[in-house]
Every structure is written in structure tokens, then in C-alpha cells.
PyMOL CGO cylinders between C-alpha atoms (Angstrom):
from pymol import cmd
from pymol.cgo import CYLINDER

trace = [
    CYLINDER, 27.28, -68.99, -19.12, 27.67, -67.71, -15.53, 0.3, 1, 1, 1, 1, 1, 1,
    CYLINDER, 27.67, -67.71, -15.53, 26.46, -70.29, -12.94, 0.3, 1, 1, 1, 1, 1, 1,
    CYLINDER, 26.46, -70.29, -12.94, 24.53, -69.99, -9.84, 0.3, 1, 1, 1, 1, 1, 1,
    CYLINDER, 24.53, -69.99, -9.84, 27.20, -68.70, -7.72, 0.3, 1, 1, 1, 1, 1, 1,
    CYLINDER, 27.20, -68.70, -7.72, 28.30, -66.42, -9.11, 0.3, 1, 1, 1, 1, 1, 1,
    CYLINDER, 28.30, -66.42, -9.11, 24.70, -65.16, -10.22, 0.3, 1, 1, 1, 1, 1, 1,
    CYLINDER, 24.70, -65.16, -10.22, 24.34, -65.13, -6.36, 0.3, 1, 1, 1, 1, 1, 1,
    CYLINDER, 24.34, -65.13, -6.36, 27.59, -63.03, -6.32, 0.3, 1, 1, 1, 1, 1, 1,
    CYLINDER, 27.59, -63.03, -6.32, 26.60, -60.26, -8.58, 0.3, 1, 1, 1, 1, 1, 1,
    CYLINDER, 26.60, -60.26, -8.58, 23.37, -59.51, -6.95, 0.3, 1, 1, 1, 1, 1, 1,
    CYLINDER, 23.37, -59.51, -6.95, 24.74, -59.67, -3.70, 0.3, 1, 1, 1, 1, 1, 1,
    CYLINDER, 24.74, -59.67, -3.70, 27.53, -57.12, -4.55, 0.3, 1, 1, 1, 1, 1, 1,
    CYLINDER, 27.53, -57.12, -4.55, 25.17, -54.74, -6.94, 0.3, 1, 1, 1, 1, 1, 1,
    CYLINDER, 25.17, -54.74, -6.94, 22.74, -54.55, -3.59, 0.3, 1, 1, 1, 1, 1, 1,
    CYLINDER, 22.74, -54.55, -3.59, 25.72, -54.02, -1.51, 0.3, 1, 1, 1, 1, 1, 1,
    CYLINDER, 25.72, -54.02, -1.51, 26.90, -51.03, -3.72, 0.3, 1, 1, 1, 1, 1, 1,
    CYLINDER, 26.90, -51.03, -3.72, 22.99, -49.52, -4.16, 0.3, 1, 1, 1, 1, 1, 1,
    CYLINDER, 22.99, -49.52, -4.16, 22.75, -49.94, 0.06, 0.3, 1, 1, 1, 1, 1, 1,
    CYLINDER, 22.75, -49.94, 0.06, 25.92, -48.20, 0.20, 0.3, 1, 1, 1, 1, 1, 1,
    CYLINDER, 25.92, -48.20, 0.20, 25.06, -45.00, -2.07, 0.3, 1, 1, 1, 1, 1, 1,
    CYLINDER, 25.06, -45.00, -2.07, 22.25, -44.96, -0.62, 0.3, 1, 1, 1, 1, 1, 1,
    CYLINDER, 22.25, -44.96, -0.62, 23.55, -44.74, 2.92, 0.3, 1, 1, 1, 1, 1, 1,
    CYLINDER, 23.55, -44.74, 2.92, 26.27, -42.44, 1.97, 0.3, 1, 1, 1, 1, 1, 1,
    CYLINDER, 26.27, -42.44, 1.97, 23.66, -39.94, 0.29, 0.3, 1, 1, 1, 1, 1, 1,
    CYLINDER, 23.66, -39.94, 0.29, 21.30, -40.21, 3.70, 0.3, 1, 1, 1, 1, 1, 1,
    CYLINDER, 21.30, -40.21, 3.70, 24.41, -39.40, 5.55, 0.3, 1, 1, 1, 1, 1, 1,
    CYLINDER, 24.41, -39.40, 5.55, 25.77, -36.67, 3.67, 0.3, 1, 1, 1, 1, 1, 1,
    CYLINDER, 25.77, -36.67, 3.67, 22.42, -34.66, 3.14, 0.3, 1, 1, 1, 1, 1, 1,
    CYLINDER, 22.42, -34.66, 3.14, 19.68, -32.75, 5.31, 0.3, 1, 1, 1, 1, 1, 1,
    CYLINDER, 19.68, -32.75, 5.31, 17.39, -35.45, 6.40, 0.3, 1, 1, 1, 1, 1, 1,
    CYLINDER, 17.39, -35.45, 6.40, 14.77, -33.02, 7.20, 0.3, 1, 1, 1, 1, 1, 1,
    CYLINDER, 14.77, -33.02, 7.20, 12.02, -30.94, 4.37, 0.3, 1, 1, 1, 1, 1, 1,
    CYLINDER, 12.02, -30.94, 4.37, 13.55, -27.79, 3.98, 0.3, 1, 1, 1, 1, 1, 1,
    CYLINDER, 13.55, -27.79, 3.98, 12.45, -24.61, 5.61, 0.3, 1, 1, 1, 1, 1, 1,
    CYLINDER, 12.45, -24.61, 5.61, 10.07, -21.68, 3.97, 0.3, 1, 1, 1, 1, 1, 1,
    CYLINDER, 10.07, -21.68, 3.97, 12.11, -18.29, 3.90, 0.3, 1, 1, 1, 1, 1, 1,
    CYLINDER, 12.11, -18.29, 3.90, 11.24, -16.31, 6.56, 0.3, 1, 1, 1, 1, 1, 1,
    CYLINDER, 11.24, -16.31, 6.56, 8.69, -14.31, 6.01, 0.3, 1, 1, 1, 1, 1, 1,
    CYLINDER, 8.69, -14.31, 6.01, 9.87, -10.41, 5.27, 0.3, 1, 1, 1, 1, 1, 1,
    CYLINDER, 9.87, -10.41, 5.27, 9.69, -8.08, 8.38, 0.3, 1, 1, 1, 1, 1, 1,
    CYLINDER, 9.69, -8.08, 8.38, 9.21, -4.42, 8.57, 0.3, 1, 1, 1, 1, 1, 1,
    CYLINDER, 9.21, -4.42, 8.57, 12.33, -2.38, 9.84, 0.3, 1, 1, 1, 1, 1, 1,
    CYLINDER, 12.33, -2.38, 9.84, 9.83, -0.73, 11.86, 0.3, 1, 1, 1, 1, 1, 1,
    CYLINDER, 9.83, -0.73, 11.86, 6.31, -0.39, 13.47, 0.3, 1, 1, 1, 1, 1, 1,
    CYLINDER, 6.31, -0.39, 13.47, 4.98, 2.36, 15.40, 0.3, 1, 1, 1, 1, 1, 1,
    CYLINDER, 4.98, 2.36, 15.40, 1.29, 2.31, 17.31, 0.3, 1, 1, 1, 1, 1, 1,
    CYLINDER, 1.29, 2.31, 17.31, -0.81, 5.59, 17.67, 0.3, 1, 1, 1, 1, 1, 1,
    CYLINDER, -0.81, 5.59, 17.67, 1.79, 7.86, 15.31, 0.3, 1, 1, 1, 1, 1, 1,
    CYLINDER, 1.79, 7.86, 15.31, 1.01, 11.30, 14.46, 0.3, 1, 1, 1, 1, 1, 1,
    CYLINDER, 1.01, 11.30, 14.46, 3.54, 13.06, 11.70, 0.3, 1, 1, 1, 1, 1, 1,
    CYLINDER, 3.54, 13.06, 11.70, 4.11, 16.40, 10.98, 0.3, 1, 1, 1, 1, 1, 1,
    CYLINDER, 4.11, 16.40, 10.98, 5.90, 17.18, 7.41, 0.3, 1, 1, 1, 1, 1, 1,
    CYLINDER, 5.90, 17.18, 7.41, 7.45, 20.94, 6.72, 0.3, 1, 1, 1, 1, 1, 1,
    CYLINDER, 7.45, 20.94, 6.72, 7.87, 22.76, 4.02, 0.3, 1, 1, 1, 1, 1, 1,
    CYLINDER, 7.87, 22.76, 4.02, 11.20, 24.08, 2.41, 0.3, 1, 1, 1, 1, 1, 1,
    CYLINDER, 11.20, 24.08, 2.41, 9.31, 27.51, 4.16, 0.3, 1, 1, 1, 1, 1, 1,
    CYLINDER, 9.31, 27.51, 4.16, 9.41, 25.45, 7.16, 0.3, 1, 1, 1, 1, 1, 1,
    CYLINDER, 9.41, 25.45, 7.16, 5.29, 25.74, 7.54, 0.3, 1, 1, 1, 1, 1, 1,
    CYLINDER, 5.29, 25.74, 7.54, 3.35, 22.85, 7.79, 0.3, 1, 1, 1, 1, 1, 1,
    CYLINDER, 3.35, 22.85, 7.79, 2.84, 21.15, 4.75, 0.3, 1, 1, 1, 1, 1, 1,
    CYLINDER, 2.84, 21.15, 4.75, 1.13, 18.01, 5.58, 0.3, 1, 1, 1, 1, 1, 1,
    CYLINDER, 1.13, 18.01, 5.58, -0.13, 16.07, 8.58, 0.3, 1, 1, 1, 1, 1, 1,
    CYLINDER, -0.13, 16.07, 8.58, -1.00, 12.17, 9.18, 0.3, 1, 1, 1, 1, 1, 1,
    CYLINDER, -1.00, 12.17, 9.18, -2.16, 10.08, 11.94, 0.3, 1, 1, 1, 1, 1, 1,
    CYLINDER, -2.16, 10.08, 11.94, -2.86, 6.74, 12.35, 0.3, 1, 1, 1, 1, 1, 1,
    CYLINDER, -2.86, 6.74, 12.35, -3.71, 4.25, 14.58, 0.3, 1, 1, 1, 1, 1, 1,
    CYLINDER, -3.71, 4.25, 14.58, -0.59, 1.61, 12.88, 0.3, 1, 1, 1, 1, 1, 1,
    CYLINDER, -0.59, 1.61, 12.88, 1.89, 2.51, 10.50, 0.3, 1, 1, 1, 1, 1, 1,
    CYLINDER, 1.89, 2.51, 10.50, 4.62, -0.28, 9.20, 0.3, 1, 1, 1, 1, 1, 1,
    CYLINDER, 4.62, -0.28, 9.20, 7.65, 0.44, 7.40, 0.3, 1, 1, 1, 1, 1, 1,
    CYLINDER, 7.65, 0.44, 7.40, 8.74, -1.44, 4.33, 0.3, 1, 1, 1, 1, 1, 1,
    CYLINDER, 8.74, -1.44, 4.33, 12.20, -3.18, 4.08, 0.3, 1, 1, 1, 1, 1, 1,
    CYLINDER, 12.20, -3.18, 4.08, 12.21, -3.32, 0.12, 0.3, 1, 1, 1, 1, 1, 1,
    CYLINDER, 12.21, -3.32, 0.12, 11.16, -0.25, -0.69, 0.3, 1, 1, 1, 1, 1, 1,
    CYLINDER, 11.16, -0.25, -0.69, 11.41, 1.88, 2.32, 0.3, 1, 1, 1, 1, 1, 1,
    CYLINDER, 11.41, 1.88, 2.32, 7.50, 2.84, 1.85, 0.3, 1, 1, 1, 1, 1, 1,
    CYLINDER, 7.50, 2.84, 1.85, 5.11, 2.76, 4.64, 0.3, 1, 1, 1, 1, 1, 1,
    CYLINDER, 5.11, 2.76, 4.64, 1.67, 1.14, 4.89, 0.3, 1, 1, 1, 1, 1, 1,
    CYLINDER, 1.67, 1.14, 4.89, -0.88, 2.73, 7.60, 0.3, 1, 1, 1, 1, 1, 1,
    CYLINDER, -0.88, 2.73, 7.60, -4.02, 1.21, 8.72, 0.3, 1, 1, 1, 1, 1, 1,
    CYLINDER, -4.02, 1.21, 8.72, -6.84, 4.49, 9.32, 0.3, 1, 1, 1, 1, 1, 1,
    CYLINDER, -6.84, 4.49, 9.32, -4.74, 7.18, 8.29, 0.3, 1, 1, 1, 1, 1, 1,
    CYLINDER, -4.74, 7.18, 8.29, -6.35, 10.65, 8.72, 0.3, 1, 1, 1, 1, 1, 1,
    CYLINDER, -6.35, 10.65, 8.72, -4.69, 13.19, 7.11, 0.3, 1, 1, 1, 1, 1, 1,
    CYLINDER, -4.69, 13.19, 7.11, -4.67, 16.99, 6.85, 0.3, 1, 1, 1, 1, 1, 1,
    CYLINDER, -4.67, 16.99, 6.85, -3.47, 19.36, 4.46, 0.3, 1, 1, 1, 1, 1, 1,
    CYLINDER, -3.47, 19.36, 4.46, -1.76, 22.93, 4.76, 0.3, 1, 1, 1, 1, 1, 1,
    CYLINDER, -1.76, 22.93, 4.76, -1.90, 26.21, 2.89, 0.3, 1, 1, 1, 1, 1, 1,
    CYLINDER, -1.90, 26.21, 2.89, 0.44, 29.04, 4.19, 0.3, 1, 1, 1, 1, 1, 1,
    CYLINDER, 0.44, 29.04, 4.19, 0.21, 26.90, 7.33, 0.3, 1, 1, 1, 1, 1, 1,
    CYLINDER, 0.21, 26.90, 7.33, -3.47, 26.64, 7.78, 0.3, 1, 1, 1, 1, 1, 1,
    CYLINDER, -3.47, 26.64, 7.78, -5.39, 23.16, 7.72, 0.3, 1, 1, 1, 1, 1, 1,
    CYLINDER, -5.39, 23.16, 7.72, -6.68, 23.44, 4.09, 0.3, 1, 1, 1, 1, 1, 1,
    CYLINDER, -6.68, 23.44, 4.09, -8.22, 19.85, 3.52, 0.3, 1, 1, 1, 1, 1, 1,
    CYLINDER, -8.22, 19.85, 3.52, -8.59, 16.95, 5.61, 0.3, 1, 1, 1, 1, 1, 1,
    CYLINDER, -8.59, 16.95, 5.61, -9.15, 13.29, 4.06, 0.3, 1, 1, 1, 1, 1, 1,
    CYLINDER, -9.15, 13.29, 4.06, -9.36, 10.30, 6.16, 0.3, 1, 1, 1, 1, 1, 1,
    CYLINDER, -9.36, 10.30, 6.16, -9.73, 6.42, 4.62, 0.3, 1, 1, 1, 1, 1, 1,
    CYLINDER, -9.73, 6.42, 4.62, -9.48, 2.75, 5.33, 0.3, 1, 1, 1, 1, 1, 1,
    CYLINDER, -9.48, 2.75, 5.33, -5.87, 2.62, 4.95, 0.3, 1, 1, 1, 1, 1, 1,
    CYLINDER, -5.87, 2.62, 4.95, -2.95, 4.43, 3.12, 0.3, 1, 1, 1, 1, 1, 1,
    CYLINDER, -2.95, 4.43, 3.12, 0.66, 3.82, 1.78, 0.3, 1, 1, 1, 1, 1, 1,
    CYLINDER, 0.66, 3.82, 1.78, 3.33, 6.97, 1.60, 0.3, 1, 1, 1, 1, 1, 1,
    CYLINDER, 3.33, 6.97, 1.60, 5.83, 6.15, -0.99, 0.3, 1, 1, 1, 1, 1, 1,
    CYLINDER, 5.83, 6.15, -0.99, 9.72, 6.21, 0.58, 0.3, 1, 1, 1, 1, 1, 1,
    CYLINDER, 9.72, 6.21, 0.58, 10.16, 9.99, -0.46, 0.3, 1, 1, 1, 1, 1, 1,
    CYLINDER, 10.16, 9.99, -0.46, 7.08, 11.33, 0.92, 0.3, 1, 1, 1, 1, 1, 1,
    CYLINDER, 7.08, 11.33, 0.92, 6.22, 12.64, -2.26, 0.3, 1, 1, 1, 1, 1, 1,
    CYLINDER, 6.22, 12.64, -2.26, 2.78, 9.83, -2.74, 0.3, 1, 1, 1, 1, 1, 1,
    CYLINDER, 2.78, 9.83, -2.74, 0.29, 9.21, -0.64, 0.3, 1, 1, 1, 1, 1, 1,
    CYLINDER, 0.29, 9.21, -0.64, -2.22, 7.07, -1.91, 0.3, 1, 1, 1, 1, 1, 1,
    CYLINDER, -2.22, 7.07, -1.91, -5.69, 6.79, 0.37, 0.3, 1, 1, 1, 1, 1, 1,
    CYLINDER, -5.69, 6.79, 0.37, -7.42, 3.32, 0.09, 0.3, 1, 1, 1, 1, 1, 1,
    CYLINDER, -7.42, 3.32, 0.09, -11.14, 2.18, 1.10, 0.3, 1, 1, 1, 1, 1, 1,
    CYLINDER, -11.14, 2.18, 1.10, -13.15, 4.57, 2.25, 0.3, 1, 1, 1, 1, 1, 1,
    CYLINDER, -13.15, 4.57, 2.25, -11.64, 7.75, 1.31, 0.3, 1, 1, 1, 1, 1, 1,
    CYLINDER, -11.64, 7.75, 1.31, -13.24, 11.18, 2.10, 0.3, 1, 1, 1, 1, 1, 1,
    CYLINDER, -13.24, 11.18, 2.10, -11.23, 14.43, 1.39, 0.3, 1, 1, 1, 1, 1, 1,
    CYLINDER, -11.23, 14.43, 1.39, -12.54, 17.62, 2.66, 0.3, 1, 1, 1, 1, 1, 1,
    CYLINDER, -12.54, 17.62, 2.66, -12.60, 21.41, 2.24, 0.3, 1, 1, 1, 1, 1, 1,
    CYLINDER, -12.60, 21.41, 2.24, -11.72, 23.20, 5.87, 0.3, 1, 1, 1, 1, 1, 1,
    CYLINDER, -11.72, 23.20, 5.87, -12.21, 26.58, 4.69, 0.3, 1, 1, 1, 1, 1, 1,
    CYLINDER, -12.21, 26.58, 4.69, -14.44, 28.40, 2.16, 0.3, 1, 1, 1, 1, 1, 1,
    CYLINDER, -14.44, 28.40, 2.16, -16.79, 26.52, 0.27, 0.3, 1, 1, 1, 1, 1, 1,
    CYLINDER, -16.79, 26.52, 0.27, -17.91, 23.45, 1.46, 0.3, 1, 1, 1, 1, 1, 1,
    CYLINDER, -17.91, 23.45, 1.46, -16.58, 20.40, -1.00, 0.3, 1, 1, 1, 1, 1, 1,
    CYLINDER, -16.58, 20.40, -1.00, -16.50, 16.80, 0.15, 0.3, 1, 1, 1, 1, 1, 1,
    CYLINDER, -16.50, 16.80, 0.15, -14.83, 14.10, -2.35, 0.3, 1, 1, 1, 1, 1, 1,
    CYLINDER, -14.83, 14.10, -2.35, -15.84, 10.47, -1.60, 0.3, 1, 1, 1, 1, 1, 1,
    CYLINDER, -15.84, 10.47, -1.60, -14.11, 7.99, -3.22, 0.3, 1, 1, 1, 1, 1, 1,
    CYLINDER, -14.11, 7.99, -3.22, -12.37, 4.02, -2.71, 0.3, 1, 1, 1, 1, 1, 1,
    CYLINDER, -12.37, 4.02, -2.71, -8.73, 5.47, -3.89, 0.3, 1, 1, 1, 1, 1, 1,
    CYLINDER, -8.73, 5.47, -3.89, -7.31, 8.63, -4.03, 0.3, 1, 1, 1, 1, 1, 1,
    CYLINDER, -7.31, 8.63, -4.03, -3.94, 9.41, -4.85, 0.3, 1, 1, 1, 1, 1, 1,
    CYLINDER, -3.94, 9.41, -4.85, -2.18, 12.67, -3.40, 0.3, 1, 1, 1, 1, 1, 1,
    CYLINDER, -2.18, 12.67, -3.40, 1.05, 14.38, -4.58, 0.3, 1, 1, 1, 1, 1, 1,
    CYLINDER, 1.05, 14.38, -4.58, 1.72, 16.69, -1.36, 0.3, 1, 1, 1, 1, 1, 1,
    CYLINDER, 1.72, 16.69, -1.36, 4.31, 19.18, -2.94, 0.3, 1, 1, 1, 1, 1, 1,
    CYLINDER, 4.31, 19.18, -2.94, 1.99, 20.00, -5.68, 0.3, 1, 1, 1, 1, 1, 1,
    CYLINDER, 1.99, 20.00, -5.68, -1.62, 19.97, -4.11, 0.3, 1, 1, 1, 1, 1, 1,
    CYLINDER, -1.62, 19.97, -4.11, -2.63, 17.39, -7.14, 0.3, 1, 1, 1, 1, 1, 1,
    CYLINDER, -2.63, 17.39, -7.14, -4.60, 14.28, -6.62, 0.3, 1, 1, 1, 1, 1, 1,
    CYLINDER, -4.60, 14.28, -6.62, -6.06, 11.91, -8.88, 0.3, 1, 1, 1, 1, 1, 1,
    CYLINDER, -6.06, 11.91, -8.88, -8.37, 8.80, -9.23, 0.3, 1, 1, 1, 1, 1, 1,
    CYLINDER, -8.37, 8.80, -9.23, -9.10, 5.90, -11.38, 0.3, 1, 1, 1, 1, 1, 1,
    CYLINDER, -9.10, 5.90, -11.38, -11.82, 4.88, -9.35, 0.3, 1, 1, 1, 1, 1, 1,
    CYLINDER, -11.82, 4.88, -9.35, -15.74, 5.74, -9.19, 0.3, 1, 1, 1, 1, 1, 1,
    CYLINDER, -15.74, 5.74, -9.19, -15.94, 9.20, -7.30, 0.3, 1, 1, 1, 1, 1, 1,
    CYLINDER, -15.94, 9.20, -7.30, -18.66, 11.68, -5.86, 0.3, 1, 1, 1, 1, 1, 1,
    CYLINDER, -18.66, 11.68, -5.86, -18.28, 15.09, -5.45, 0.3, 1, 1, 1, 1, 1, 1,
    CYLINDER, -18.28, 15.09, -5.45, -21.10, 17.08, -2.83, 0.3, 1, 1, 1, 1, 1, 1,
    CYLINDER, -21.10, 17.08, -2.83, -20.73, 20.71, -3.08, 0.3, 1, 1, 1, 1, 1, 1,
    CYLINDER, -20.73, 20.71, -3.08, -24.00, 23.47, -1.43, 0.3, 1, 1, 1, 1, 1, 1,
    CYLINDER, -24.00, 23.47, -1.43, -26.91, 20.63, -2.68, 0.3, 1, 1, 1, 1, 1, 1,
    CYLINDER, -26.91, 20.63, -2.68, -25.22, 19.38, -5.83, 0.3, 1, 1, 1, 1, 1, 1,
    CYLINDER, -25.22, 19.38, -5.83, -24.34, 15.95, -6.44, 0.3, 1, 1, 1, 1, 1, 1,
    CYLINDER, -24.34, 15.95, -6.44, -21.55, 14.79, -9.13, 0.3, 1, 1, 1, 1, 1, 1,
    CYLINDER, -21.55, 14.79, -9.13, -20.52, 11.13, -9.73, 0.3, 1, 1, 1, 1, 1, 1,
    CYLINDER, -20.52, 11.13, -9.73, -17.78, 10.07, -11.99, 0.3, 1, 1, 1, 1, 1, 1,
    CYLINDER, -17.78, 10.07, -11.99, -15.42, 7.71, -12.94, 0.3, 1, 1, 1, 1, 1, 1,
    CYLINDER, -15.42, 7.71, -12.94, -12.05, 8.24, -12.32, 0.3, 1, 1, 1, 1, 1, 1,
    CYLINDER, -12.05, 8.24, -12.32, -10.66, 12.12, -11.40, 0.3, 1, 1, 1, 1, 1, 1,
    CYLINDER, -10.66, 12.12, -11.40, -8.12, 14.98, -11.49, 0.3, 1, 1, 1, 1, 1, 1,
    CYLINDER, -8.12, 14.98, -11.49, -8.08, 17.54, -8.83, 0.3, 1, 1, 1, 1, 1, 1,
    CYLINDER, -8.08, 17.54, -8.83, -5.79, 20.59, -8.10, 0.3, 1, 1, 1, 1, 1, 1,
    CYLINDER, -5.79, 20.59, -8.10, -6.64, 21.72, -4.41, 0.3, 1, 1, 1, 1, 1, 1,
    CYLINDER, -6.64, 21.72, -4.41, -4.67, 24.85, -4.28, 0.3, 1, 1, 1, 1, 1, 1,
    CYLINDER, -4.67, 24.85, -4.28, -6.80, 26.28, -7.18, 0.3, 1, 1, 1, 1, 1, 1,
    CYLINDER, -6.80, 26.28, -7.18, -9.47, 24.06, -6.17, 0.3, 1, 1, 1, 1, 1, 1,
    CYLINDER, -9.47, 24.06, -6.17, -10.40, 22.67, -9.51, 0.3, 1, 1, 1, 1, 1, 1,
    CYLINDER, -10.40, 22.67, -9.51, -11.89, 19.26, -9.79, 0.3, 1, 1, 1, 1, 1, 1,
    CYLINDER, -11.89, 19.26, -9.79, -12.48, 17.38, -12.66, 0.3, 1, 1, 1, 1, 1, 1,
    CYLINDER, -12.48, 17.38, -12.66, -14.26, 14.26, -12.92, 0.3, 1, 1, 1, 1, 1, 1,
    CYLINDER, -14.26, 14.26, -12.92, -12.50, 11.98, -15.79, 0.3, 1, 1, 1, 1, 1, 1,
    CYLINDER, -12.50, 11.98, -15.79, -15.56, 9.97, -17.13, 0.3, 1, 1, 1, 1, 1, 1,
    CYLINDER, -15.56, 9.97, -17.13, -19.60, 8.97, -17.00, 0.3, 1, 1, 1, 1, 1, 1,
    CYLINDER, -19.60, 8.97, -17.00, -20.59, 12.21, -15.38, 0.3, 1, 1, 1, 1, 1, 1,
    CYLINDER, -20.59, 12.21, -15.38, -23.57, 12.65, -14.01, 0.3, 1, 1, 1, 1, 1, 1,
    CYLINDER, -23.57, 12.65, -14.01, -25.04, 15.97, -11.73, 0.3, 1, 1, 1, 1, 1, 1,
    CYLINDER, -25.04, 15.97, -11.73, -27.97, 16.24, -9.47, 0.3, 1, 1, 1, 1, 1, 1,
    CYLINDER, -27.97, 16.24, -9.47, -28.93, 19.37, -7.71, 0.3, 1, 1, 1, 1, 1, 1,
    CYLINDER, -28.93, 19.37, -7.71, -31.41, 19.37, -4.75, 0.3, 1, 1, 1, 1, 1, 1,
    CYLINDER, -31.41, 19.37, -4.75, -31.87, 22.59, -3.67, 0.3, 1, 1, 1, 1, 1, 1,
    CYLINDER, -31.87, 22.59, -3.67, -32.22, 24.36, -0.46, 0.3, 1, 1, 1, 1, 1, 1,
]
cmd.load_cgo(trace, "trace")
């Protein structure tokens, strides 16, 4: 059996080697809570941009302004807060579509309109698309929806879910739950 002492010993050495890790490890390591990652920056910002893309032709081939635009470092896409945006036939302002905000994938190639999108015919026939997102493909003159759309055309009203639209021909198709009115003149 072990007497008092040395009882007394063994404590006394067993909280003399916890006191000690514990010092050591308080030493050694980052006293303070660890940081949050900074939060992801743009590369770039620009205020009150207007851009002008060109075709292989070198016409026009689309235009956008906007009040903010914000580059992405991931995926080199841009975000833009009120984009309007125009587009060009043989040069000429064709359509014109304005929204809440926008995104242009990195290529240029995708521009999808968010909120509240309106696309509209410049020339000929008047057609006005109203939408919440609309989804352009500049090079080919296609756009598309998932969303809940109206077409207005000379007194005629369609509404639709979801659409598929080729504005150089200017055929529009709406996807799904169709329904016309016509008020006329």
C-alpha cells in the first residue's frame, strides 16, 4: 500500500505534468478564434459602362449598358445591375430588352436578363415580350425561357409558360399553358 506521502507525491507530479501540457499547448498555438476567409472580390468593377460587341463582319452585333457591372474571379462572368441592352441586324438596332439585372457568361456568348425583363421589336411589327428571365444567345439571335411569359403584338395578348424565340426570323413560341386574347382596335 502506498502511504500518504507519497499519495501526496503522485498528485502533485500528475498536476505538475497536466499544468505543463497545458501551458506548452497555450504557448505553442494561436490563442485567438480563427479568421473567416475573406470574402471573394471581383477583379473588377466599372460604374455607368456602356459596351459595344462586333461581329466577325465587324458590324455591331450587340450593345449593353448599365448603371454597375462586376466581374467574376471564378468564372470570369459578369453580373450587371439594370442592364439595357440592344440588338443588331446588318448593323441596325433590331431589338432592345432592358431588366432588373443580367449576367454575361465569360465568352460573351449568354446573356441571361433577370427581373423585369422586356424585349422589344425596333423595326417592323410591333412585338413586346415581358417576362422575369430571359436567356439570349447573341451569335445566333435565339432566346429562351422557363419562366411565365407574355407576348403583346397589334391588340393581341399571349401568356405562356416557359418560351423559345428566334429573333432573326422572328418566330416565337410559347412552351406551355397558352392562352390568347385579342382586343381589337
Amino acid at each position: 500500500m502506498l502511504s500518504t506521502r507519497k499519495r501526496w507525491a503522485i498528485v502533485i507530479l500528475l498536476l505538475a505534468a497536466g499544468s505543463s501540457f497545458w501551458a506548452a499547448r497555450w504557448l505553442a498555438g494561436d490563442r485567438r478564434a480563427p479568421s473567416p476567409p475573406p470574402a471573394a472580390r471581383s477583379d473588377y468593377s466599372l460604374q455607368t459602362f456602356d459596351l459595344l460587341v462586333m461581329n466577325g463582319q465587324g458590324l455591331p452585333s450587340f450593345r449593353v449598358e448599365a448603371p454597375y457591372l462586376e466581374k467574376s474571379p471564378h468564372d470570369e462572368s459578369m453580373s450587371i445591375t439594370e442592364p439595357r441592352m440592344w440588338l443588331f441586324e446588318a448593323g441596325d438596332p433590331s431589338w432592345k430588352a432592358r431588366a432588373d439585372s443580367g449576367w454575361i457568361r465569360a465568352d460573351g456568348e449568354e446573356i441571361v436578363l433577370t427581373g423585369a425583363v422586356q424585349l422589344e421589336q425596333m423595326s417592323g411589327d410591333s412585338l413586346r415580350v415581358q417576362t422575369n428571365e430571359l436567356t439570349f444567345y447573341p451569335e445566333t439571335r435565339l432566346a429562351g425561357s422557363q419562366a411565365p411569359v407574355q407576348l403583346h403584338r397589334d391588340g393581341m395578348r399571349m401568356d405562356g409558360l416557359g418560351l423559345d424565340a428566334d429573333l432573326k426570323t422572328r418566330r416565337f413560341e410559347l412552351l406551355s399553358q397558352v392562352r390568347a386574347h385579342y382586343d381589337p382596335k
